[in-house]
Structure formats: structure tokens, C-alpha cells
C-alpha positions as CSV (number, residue, x, y, z in Angstrom):
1,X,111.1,91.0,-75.0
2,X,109.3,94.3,-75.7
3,X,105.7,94.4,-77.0
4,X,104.8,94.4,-80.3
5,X,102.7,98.1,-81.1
6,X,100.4,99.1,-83.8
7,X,103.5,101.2,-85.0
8,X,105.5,98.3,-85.6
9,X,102.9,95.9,-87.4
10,X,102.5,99.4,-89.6
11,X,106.7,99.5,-90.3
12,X,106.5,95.7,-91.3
13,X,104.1,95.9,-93.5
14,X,104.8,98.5,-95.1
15,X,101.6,101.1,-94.3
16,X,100.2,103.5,-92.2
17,X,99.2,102.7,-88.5
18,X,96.2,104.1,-88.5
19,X,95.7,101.7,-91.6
20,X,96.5,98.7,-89.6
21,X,93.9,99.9,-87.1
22,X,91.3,100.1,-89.4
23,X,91.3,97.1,-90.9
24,X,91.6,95.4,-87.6
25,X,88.1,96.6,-86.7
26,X,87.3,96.0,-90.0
27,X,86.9,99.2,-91.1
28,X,88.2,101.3,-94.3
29,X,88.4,100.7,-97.9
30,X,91.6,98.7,-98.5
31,X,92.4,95.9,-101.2
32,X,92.2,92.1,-100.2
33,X,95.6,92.2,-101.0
34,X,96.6,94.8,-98.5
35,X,94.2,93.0,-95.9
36,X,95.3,89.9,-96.1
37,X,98.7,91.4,-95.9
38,X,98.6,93.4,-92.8
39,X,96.3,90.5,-90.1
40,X,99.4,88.2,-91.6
41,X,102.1,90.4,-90.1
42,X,99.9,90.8,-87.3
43,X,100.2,87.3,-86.5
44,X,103.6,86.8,-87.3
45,X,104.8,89.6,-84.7
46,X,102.2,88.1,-82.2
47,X,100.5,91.4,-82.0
48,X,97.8,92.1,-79.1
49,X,95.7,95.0,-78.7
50,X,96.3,97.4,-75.5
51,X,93.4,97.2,-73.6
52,X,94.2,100.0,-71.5
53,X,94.4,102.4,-74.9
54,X,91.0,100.9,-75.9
55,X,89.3,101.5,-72.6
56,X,90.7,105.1,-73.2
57,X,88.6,105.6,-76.3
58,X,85.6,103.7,-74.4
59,X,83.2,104.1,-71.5
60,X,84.0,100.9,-70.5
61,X,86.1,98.7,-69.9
62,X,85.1,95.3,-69.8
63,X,86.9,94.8,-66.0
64,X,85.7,94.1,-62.9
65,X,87.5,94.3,-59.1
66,X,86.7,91.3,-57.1
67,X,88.0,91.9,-53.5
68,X,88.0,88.8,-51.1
69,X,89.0,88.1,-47.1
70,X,91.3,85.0,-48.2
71,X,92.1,83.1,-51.3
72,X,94.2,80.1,-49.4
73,X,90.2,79.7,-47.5
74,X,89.4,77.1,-49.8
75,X,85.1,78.7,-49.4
76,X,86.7,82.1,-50.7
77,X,88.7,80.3,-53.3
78,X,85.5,78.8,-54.6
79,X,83.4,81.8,-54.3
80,X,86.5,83.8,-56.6
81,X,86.0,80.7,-58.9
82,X,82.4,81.0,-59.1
83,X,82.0,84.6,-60.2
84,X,85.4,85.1,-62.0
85,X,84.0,82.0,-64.3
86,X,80.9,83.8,-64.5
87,X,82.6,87.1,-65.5
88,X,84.4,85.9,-68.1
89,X,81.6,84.2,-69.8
90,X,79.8,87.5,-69.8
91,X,83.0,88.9,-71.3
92,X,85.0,90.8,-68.5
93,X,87.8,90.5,-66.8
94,X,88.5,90.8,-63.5
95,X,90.9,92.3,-61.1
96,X,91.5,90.3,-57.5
97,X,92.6,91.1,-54.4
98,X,92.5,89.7,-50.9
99,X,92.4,91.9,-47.7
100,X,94.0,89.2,-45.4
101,X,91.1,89.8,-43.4
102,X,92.7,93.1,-42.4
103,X,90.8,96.5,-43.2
104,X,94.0,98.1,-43.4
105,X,94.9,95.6,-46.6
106,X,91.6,96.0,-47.5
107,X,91.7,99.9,-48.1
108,X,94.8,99.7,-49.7
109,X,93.4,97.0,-52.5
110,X,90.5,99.3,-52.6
111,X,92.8,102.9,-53.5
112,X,94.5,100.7,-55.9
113,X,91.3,99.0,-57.8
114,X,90.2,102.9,-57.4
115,X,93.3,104.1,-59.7
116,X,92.7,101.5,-62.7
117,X,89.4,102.1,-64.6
118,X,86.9,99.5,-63.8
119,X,83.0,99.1,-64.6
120,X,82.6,98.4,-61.0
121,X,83.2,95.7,-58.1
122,X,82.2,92.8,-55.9
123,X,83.2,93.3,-52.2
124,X,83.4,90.6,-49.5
125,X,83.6,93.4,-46.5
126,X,85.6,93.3,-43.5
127,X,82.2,95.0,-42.0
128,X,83.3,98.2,-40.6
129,X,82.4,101.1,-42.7
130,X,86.6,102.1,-43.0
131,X,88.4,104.9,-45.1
132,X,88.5,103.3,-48.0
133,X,84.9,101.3,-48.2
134,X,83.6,105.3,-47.7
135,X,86.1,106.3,-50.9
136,X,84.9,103.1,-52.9
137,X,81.1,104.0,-52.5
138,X,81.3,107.9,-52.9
139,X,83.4,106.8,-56.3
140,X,79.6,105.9,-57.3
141,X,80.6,103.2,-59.2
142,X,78.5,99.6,-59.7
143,X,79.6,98.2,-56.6
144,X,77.7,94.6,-54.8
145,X,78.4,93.4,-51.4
146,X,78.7,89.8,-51.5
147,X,78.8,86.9,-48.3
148,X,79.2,89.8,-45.6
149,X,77.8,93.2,-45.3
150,X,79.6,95.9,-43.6
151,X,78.3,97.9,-40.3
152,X,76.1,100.6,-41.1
153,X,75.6,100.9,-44.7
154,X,72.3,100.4,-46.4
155,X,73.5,102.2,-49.9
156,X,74.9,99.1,-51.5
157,X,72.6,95.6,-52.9
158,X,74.7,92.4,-51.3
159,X,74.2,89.0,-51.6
160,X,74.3,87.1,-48.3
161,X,73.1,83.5,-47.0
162,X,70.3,83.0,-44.4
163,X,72.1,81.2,-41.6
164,X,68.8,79.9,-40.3
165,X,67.3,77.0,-42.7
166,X,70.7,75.1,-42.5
167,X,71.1,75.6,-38.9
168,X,67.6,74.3,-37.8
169,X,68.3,71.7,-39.9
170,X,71.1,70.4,-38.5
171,X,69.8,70.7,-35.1
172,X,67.2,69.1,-35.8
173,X,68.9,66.2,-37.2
174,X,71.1,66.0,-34.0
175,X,68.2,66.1,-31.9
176,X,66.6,63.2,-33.7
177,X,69.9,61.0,-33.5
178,X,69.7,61.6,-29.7
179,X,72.1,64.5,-29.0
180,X,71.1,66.0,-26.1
181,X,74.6,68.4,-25.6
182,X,75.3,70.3,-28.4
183,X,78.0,72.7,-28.8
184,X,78.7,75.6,-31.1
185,X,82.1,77.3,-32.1
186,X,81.9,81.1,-33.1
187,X,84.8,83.3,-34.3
188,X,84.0,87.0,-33.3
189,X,87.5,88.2,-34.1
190,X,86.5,88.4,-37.5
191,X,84.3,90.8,-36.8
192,X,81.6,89.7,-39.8
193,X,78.4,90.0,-39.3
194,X,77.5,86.3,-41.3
195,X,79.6,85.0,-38.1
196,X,77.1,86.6,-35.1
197,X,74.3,85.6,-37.2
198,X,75.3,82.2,-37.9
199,X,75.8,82.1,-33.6
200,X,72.2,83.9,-33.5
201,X,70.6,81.5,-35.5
202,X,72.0,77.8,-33.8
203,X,71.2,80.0,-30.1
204,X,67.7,80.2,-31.4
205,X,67.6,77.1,-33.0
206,X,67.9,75.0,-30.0
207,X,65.5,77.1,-27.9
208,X,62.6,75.8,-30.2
209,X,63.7,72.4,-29.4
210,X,61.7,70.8,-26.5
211,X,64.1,68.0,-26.2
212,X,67.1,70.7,-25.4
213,X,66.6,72.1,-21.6
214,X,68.5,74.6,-19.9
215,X,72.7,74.1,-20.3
216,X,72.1,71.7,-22.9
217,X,73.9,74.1,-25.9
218,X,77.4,75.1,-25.2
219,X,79.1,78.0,-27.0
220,X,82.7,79.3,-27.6
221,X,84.7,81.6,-29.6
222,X,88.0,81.6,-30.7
223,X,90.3,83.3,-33.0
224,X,92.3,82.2,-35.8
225,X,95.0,80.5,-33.6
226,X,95.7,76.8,-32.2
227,X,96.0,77.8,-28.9
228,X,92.8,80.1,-29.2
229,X,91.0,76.9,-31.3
230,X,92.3,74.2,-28.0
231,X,90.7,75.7,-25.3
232,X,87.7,76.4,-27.1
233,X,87.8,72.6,-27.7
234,X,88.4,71.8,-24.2
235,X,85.7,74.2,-22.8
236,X,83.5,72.0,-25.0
237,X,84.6,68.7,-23.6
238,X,84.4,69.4,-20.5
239,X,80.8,70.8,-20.7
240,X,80.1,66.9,-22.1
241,X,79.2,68.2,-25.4
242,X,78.3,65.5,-28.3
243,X,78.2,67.2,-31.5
244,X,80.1,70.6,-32.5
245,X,79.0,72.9,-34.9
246,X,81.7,75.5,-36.7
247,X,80.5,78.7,-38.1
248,X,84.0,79.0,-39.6
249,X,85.9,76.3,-41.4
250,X,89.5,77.2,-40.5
251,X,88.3,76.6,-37.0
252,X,86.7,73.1,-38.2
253,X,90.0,72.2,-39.9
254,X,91.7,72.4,-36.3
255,X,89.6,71.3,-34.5
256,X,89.6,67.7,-36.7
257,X,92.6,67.0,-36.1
258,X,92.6,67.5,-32.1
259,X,89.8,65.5,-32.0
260,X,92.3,63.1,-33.9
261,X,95.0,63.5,-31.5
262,X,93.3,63.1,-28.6
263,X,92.1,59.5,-30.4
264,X,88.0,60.7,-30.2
265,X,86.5,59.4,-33.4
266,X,84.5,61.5,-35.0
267,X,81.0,60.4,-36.2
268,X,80.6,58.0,-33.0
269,X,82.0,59.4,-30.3
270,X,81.4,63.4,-31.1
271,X,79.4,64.2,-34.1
272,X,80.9,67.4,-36.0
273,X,79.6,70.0,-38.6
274,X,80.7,72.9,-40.4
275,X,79.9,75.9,-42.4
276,X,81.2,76.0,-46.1
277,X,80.8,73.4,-48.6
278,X,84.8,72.6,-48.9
279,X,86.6,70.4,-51.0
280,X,88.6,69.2,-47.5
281,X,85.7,68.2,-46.2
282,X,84.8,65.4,-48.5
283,X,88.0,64.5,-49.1
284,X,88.1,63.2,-45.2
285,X,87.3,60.2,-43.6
286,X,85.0,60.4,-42.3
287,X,83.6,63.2,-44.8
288,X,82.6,66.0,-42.7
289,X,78.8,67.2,-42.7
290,X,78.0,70.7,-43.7
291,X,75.7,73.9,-43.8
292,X,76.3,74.7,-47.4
293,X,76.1,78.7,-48.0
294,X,75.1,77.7,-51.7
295,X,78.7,80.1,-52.9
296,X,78.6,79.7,-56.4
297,X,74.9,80.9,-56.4
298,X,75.7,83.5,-54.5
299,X,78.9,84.4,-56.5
300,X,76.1,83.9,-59.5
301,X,74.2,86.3,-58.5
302,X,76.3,89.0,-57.1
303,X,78.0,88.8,-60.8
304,X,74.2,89.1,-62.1
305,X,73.2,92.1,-60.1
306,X,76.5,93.8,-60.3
307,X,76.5,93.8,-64.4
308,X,72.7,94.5,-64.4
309,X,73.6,98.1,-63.1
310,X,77.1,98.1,-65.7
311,X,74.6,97.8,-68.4
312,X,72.2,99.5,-67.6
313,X,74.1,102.4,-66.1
314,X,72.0,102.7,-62.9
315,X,73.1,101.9,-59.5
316,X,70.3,101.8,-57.9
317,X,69.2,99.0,-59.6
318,X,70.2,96.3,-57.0
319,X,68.1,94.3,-55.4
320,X,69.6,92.5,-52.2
321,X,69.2,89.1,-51.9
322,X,69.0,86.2,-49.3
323,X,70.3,82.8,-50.2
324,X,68.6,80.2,-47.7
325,X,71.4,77.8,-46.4
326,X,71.2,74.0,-46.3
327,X,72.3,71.2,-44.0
328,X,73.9,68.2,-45.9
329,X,74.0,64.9,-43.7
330,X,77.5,62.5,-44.0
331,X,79.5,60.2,-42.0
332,X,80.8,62.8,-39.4
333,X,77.3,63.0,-37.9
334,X,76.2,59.9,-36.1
335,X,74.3,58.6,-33.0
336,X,76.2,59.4,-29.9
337,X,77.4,56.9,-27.8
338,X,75.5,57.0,-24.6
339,X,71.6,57.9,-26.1
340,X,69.2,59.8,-24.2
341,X,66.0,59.2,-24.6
């Protein structure tokens, strides 16, 4: 079914179409009669506006690109949720896209979002400084890094999480159960920055802990596949590790159900945590512990920065921002078996 056009509410009714867009912006002089008339035809022919002929006559446009790694990660789904809710109770729109955690589907969202006319955009960054992140900030527009920065550039405000606070936490609340071997499981592959710090913060997290000696932390890294995620589990088995840590929940995910399949309950006989506050992970039994990057504030407060400079017209009005992370303590965490003093 074609659309209905301000040319053919004016044929209906019976008057001209710059009439009909007067007096739905509430403008001219025109009879109650003739009013009434033309918003009725209106809604009979289920007339909407075109937003792309309005933007035309505007300076803005009410729209904003949201780009993310991965909308089936259920942290990125929420983080989408988060600011798009956020957006649209501020009035805009928004226009999504997910880079796969490629650059090269990256770029090409970005060139697309760069052909529509937007107000300006909220990047999650694959982190290198790539063809089409240098097109998207030489475009000048309103543009926020949010979760991840990328390699290099120090032009754009971002909102990121502090690693640290959650990390020491959770250390310190395996320590105090009496885990003694504690390992952690890193995902370099994806080449984010959030990722090496996350591994930065739990290296130096254990080296302020007087209970944890030399060899007492273990740490892997993997990649996003199940062969890649099972040797990283077995390295950490063999090195008699009690508790696991995940800096990425994908990995996490796995990892679960190994532990499952190789009939090593979780909470007694190894403790496990993870990064991202996901649905999934209270949905389990046992539910899994977390360090919670706080993404809806952060999705909050990218949205906040990012129409601060819209309406304001300045771009150098962003301020960058650290969330602190927190550790939240469930059944997946316990005592371990054998107890060392």
C-alpha cells in the first residue's frame, strides 16, 4: 500500500496542500469548519508526516546513531535498551547498528549512519582508530564513546567503567572465603581496551593481597570459540585454580556449562564470577556472581553528554566520565573445598 502524502489529504478534502500544512502546525487563518474538516481526513487516510522532508526544512533532526559490538550479547542488548529508552524520552529517535565486533562492519555502519542526517552518535569502538572512526570524527558531529575507547584518540568524551573497585572487591571476598588459587580468564582477541584493563586491574589486585604468594593467580586468554574457551579451562584446572573470574561473559557462558559437563559444581567445588550484570546469570542455578559495569548508567550518561552538545551546539562540551564497577556476591561464590588457612 503506498503512503498517504500531504497532496492527497489536500485532493480529499477538497483544498490546497499548503493549506493542509498549515493548519497541521496550527498555523493560518482558516474557518473551524474547514479545520475540523481537513485533521478528519487526515485521520481517516492514516496520514503521517515525512520526517525526512521535515528534517530538510530543520537543523535537526531529532535522530541519533547508536553503533554497538553485538546485540545477541545480552550486556550490549541492555546497554542499547538503556540509552535508546533514554533517547526517546528526550524525544529522538535512534538509528542502530552492530559491528559484529568487526572494524570492517563497523566502517561500513559508520559510512551509512554518515549518509542519513543525524544530530550525532554513541559509539561502542572496536578500538583501533580505522577508516571510518577517522571519517566519523572529522564529520565533526556530536559524537560520545561509550564502554570502550579506541587506540589513540583523545578528541572524543566517552563513558567507560573503572575495572578496579569491583575487581578488588571480589578478590577480596575470595580471599576472605579461603581461596588461595585464583584464576582469571581474558579475551585479547577483541582487541578492547576495557578487556586489558579489566586483566590489569585483577593482576594488581592480587598483588596487594598478603595472603596470595607467588603462582597463586593463574591467567588465560581465549577467543570467542569452544575449543579456544576448553583449553583455557583446562590450563586453569590443572594449575588447581579455585575460583574463575571472566572479564567477558560469552566466555563465562561456556565455561558454565563445562564445568557442568565435567560434573564440578559450581559454588563448592570452584567458585566463578563474571563481568556484566546479565539476565542469564540470575536466571541460573546457582545464580552466578558479578562485577556489574553499572550499563544503564553508563548508557544514561553517554545519552546525557551526547545531547548536552546537540543542544547546545558545542562539541567540546564533553566531559569523560568513569563509572566505578561493583562486585555483587550470589550462590556461585562459596568456600572452597579444601580451606587454607
Amino acid at each position: 500500500m503506498a503512503f498517504v502524502t500531504l497532496k492527497d489529504v489536500a485532493q480529499r478534502a477538497g483544498v490546497s496542500a499548503a493549506a493542509v500544512s498549515q493548519i497541521l502546525h496550527n498555523k493560518g487563518r482558516f474557518s473551524s469548519d474547514t479545520r475540523q474538516l481537513v485533521l478528519n481526513t487526515v485521520e481517516e487516510m492514516g496520514y503521517v508526516p515525512d520526517q525526512r522532508a521535515r528534517s530538510m526544512r530543520s537543523s535537526d533532526t531529532k535522530t541519533v546513531g547508536l553503533l554497538v559490538p553485538d546485540l545477541r550479547n545480552p550486556y550490549f542488548a541492555d546497554l542499547v535498551s538503556s540509552m535508546e529508552d533514554e533517547l526517546y524520552a528526550r524525544g529522538y529517535s535512534t538509528l542502530i547498528g552492530t559491528s559484529a565486533e568487526t572494524v570492517e562492519r563497523q566502517d561500513a555502519f559508520i559510512d551509512n549512519l554518515l549518509g542519513q542526517r543525524i544530530d550525532g552518535a554513541i559509539v561502542v569502538p572496536q578500538g583501533v582508530n580505522s577508516p571510518g572512526m577517522q571519517s566519523l570524527i572529522a564529520r565533526e558531529l556530536p559524537l560520545v564513546f561509550v564502554d570502550r575507547l579506541v587506540s589513540g584518540v583523545n578528541s572524543v568524551p566517552f563513558v567507560v567503567s573503572d575495572p578496579y573497585p569491583g575487581v578488588c572487591e571480589a578478590v577480596a571476598e575470595l580471599v576472605r572465603l579461603g581461596h588461595r588459587h585464583i584464576g582469571f580468564v581474558s579475551h585479547s582477541s577483541l582487541g578492547s581496551s576495557n578487556i586489558n584493563e579489566r586483566e590489569a586491574a585483577f593482576r594488581s589486585a592480587v598483588a596487594q593481597v598478603t595472603q596470595l604468594g607467588e603462582g597463586t593467580a593463574a591467567v588465560v586468554d581465549c577467543d570467542s570459540t569452544y575449543v579456544s574457551r576448553e583449553a583455557g579451562l583446562n590450563e586453569l584446572v590443572r594449575a588447581g585454580v579455585t575460583a574463575i573470574i571472566c572479564a567477558y561473559s560469552p566466555d563465562m557462558i561456556t565455561m558454565i556449562g563445562l564445568l557442568h559437563d565435567r560434573g564440578i559444581d559450581i559454588g563448592s567445588e570452584m567458585s566463578v564470577i563474571s563481568f556484566d550484570d546479565i539476565a542469564v546469570f540470575r536466571l541460573l542455578t546457582p545464580q552466578v556472581a558479578i562485577i556489574s559495569q553499572q550499563a544503564e548508567d553508563m548508557g544514561r550518561q553517554g545519552v546525557d553528554m551526547l545531547l548536552d552538545m546537540i543542544i547546545n551546539n558545542d562539541c567540546s562540551r564533553g566531559e569523560s566520565r568513569y563509572v566505578p564497577s561493583s562486585f555483587v556476591l550470589r550462590d556461585s561464590v562459596g568456600a572452597p573445598m579444601w580451606r587454607v588457612p
